[in-house]
FIRONU-732972 format. One record per residue (C-alpha): residue number from 1; x, y, z; residue in three letters. Coordinates in steps of 0.02 Angstrom, whole numbers, plus 50000, padded with zeros to 5 digits. Layout:
<atoms>
ATOM     n       u       v       w   res
ATOM   NUM       X       Y       Z   ALA
...
</atoms>
This chain:
<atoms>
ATOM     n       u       v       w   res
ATOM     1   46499   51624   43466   UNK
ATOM     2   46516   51744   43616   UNK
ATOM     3   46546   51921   43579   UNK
ATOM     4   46688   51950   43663   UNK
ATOM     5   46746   51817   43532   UNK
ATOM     6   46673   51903   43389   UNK
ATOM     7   46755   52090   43431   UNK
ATOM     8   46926   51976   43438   UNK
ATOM     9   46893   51885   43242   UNK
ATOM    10   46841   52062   43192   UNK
ATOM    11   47010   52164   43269   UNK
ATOM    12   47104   52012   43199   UNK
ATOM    13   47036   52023   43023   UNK
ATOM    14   47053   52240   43037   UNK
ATOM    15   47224   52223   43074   UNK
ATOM    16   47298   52079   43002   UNK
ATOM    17   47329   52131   42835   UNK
ATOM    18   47403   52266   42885   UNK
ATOM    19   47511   52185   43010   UNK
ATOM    20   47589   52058   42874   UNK
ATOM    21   47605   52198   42768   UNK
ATOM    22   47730   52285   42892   UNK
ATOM    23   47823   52112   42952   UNK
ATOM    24   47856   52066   42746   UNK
ATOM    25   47897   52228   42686   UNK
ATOM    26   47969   52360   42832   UNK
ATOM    27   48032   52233   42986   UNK
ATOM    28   48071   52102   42839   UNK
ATOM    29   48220   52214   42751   UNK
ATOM    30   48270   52286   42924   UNK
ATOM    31   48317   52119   42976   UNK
ATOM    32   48414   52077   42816   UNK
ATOM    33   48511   52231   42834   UNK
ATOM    34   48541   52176   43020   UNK
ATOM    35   48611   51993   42956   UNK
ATOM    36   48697   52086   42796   UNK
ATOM    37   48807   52206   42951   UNK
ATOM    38   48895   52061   43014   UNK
ATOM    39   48938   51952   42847   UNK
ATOM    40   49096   51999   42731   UNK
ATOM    41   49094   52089   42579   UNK
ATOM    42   49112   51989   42434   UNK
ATOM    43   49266   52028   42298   UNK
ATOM    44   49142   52091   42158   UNK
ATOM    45   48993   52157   42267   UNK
ATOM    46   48857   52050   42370   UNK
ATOM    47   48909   51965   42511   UNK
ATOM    48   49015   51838   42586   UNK
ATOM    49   48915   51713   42713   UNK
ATOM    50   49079   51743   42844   UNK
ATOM    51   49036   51823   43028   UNK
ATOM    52   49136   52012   43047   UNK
ATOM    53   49117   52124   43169   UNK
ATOM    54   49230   52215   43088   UNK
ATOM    55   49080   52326   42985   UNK
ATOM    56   49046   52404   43161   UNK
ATOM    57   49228   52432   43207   UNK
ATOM    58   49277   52535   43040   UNK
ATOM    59   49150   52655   43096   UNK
ATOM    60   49165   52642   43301   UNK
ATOM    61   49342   52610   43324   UNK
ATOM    62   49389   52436   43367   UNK
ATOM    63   49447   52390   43164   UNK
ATOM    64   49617   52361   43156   UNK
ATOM    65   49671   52231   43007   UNK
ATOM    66   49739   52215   42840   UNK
ATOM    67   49560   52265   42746   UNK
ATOM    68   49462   52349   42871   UNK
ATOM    69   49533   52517   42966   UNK
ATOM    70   49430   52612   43084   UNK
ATOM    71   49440   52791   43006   UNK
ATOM    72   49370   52921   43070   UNK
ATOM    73   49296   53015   42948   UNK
ATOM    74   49133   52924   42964   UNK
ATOM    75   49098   52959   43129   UNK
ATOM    76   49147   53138   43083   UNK
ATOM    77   48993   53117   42922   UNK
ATOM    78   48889   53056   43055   UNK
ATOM    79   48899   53192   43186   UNK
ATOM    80   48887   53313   43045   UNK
ATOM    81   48720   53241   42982   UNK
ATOM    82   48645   53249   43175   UNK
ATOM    83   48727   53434   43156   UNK
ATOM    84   48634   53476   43026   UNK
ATOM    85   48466   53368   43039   UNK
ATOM    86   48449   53447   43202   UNK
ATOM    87   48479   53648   43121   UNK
ATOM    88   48366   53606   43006   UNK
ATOM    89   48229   53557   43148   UNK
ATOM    90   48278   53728   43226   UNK
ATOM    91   48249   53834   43076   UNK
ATOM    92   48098   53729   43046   UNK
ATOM    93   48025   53791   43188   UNK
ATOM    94   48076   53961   43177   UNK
ATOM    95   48001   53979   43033   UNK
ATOM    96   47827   53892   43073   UNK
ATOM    97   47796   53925   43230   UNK
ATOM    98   47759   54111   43195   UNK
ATOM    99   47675   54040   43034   UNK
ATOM   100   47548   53938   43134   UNK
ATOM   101   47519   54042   43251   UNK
ATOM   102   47467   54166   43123   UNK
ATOM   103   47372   54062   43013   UNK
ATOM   104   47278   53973   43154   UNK
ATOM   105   47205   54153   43194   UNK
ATOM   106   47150   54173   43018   UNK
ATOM   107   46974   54162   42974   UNK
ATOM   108   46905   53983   42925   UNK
ATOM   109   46911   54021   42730   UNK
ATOM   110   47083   54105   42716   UNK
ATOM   111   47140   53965   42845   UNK
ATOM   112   47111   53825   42748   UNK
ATOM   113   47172   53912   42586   UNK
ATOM   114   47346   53955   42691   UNK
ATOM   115   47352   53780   42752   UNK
ATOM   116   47322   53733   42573   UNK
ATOM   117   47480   53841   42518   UNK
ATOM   118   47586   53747   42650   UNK
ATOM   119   47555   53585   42583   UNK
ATOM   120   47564   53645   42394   UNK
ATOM   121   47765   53595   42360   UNK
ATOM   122   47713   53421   42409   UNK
ATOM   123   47594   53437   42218   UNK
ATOM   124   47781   53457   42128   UNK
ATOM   125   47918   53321   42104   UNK
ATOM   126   48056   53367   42234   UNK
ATOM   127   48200   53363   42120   UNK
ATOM   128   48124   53510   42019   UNK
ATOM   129   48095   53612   42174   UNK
ATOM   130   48301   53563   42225   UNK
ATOM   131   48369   53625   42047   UNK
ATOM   132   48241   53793   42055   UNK
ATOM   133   48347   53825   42241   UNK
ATOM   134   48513   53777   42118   UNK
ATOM   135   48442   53916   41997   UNK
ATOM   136   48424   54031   42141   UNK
ATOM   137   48594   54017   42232   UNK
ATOM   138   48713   53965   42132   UNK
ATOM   139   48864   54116   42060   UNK
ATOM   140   48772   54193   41924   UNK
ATOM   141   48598   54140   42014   UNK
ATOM   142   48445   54268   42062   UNK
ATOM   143   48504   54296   42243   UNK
ATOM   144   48687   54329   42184   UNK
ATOM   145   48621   54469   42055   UNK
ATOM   146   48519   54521   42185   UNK
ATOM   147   48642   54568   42295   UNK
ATOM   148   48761   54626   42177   UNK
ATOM   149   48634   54756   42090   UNK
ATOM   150   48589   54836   42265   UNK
ATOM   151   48769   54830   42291   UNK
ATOM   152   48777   54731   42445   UNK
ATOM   153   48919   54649   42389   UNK
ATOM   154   49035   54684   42246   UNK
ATOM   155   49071   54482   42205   UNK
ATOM   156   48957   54320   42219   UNK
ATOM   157   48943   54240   42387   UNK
ATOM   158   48984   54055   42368   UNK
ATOM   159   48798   53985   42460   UNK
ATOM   160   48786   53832   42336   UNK
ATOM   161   48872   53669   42393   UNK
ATOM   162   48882   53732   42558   UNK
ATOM   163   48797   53670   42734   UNK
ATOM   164   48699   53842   42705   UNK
ATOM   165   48608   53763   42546   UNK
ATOM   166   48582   53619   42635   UNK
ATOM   167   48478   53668   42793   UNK
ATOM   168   48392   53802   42690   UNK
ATOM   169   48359   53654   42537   UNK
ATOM   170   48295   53538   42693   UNK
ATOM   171   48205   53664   42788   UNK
ATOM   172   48104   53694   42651   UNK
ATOM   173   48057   53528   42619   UNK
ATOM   174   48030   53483   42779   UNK
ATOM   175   47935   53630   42839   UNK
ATOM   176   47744   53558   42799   UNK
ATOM   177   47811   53404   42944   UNK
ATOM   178   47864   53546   43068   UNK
ATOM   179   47712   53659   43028   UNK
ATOM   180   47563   53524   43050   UNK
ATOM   181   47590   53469   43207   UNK
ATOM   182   47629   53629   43261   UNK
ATOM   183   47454   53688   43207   UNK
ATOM   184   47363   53564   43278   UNK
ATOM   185   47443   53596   43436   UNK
ATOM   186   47417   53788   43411   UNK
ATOM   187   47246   53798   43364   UNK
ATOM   188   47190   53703   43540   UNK
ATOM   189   47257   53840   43615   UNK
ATOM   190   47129   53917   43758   UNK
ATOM   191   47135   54089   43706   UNK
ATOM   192   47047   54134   43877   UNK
ATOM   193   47192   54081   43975   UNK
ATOM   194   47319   54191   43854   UNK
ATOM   195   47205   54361   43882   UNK
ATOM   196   47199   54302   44091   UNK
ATOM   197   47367   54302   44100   UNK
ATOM   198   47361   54473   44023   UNK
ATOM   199   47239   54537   44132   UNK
ATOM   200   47337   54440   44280   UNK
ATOM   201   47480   54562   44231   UNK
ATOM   202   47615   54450   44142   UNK
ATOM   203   47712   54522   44009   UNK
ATOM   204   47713   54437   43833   UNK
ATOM   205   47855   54345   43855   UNK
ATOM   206   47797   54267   44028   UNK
ATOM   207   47620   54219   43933   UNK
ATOM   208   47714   54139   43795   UNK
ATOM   209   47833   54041   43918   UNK
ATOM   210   47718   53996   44058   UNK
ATOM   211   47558   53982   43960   UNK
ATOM   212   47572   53951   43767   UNK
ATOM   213   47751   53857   43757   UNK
ATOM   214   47683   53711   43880   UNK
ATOM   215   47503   53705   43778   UNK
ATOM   216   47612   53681   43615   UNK
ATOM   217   47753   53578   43670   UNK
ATOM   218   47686   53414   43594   UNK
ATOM   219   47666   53490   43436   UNK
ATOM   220   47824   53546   43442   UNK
ATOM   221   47915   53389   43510   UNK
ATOM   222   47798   53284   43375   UNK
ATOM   223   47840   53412   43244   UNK
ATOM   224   48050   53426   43287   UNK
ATOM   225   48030   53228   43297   UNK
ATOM   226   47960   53174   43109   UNK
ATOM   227   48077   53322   43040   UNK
ATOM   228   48243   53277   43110   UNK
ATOM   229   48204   53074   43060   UNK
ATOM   230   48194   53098   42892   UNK
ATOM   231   48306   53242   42887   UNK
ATOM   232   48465   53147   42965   UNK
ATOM   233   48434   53001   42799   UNK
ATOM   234   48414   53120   42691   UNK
ATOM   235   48516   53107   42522   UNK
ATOM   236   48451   53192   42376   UNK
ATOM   237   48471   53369   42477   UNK
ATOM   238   48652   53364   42502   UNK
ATOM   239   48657   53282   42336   UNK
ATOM   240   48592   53415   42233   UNK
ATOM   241   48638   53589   42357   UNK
ATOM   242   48797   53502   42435   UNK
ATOM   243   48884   53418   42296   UNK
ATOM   244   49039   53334   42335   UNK
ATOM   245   49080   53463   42470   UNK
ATOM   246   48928   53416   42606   UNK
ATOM   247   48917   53226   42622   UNK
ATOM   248   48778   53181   42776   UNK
ATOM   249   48770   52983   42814   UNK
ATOM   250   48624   52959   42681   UNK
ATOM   251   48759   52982   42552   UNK
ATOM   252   48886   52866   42641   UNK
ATOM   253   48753   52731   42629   UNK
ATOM   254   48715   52769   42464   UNK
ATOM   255   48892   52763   42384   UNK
ATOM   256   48920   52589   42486   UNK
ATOM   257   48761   52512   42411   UNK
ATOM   258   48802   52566   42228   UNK
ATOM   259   48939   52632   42205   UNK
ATOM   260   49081   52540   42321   UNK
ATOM   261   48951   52375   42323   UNK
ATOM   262   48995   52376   42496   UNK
ATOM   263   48834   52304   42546   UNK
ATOM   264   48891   52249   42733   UNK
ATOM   265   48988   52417   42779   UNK
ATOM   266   48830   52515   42715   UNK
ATOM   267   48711   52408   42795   UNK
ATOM   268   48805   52424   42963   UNK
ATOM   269   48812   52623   42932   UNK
ATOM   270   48602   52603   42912   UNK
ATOM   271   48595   52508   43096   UNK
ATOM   272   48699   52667   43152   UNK
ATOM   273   48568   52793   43083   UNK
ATOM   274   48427   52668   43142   UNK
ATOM   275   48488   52669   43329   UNK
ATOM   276   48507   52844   43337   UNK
ATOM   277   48323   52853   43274   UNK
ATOM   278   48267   52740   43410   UNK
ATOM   279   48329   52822   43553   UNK
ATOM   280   48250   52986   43487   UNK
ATOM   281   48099   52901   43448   UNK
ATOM   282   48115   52811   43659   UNK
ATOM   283   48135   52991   43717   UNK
ATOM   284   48006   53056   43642   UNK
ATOM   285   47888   52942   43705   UNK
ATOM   286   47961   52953   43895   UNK
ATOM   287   47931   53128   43877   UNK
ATOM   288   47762   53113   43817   UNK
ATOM   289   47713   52987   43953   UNK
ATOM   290   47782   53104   44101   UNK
ATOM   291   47677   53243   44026   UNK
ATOM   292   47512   53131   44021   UNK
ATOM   293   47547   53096   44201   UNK
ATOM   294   47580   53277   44260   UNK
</atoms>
């Protein structure tokens, strides 16, 4: 046996498993959701093996019959999720890009300790962590008495059930996805070039923007990219700190799948979120390929 024959048998038996693993249980439900889109609904839930196009239309326009209406509402719960997925990336990164920056200048002791800290909420089930944020906002919650016992305000502030509890309940969860990319990226950083442009005579602002925003610009593309994905499916956020009053397109899906049984409608609504996470996902890598070739 030659060796170029025996690195193949060994990358075939490294990765096969593996492989099969992701055709059976990730490509394998994505294509029955796919085939589930175009079939019927069936009277008491399931499906009915009939071609419709009509899942699509109720959600893009071209549904006009006795059953199935295009409304749009849904398009409206979809725009608001990408509304909201992508304010939640933004705040993110507000809040971590200081953070790493900070923490990637710590010493190595304290660094791995802060790092530690970032990654601690992951240690505690996340519906816990949602009703502690209920605790906190809701009309007679901490922040509420806060504000009314410094006299701020002479009345609770309605920020439960609102898009404000939402990004704030998702930013939170989703900052340890914004922050470690962004810290990878950050720590590279060449800090002779930062203290040349200094001594070059560039302000802060031109250092950051000529010097440290294009060194950390994959981790902040990589970071934005894996926080907005699972932030526009997201359910149990707007379930718990939205209520009835913030539905996002992870809901929709949900209440189609269990509630309305619904199964082709809610599949079709998953293709919708799925394409929109492909084209970010194409983007991203176009972007990254022009920057390898600059």
């Amino acid at each position: 046996m030659t060796l170029a024959r025996r690195k193949l048998l060994q990358l075939v038996g490294l990765l096969g498993a593996p492989t099969v693993f992701l055709l059976v249980f990730f490509f394998g439900p994505l294509l029955i959701m796919l085939v589930y889109s175009f079939l019927t609904p069936g009277l008491y839930g399931g499906v009915d093996w009939i071609f419709s196009h009509l899942n699509y239309g109720r959600i893009l326009g071209w549904a006009d019959t006795r059953y199935e209406k295009f409304d749009p509402v849904f398009i409206a719960i979809f725009l608001r999720s990408l509304r909201l997925a992508a304010l939640t990336v933004l705040a993110s990164l507000l809040v971590c890009y200081p953070a790493a920056f900070w923490i990637s200048r710590m010493r190595p002791g304290m660094r791995d300790f802060a790092i530690f800290l970032v990654t601690l909420p992951f240690f505690v089930s996340l519906i816990v962590r949602l009703f502690a944020w209920v605790l906190i906002l809701r009309p007679t919650g901490f922040l509420n008495q806060g504000l009314m016992g410094l006299g701020l305000t002479g009345a609770p502030i309605e920020f439960l059930y609102t898009d404000f509890a939402v990004i704030l309940g998702m930013t939170y969860v989703f900052i340890p996805f914004m922050f470690l990319p962004l810290y990878g990226s950050i720590e590279k950083l060449d800090m002779a070039q930062i203290e040349a442009s200094s001594d070059l005579g560039a302000t802060r602002f031109q250092t950051f923007r000529k010097v440290i925003l294009p060194a950390t610009l994959p981790g902040i593309v990589g970071g934005s990219v894996i926080t907005f994905i699972p932030a526009l499916g997201n359910f149990i956020v707007p379930s718990v700190l939205g209520g009835a009053k913030v539905l996002m397109i992870g809901n929709l899906i949900e209440q189609q799948f269990l509630s309305a049984r619904n199964w082709p409608f809610g599949s079709a609504l998953a293709m919708l979120v799925m394409s929109a996470v492909l084209i970010l996902l194409i983007a991203q890598f176009r972007l990254s390929k022009k920057e390898a070739q600059a």
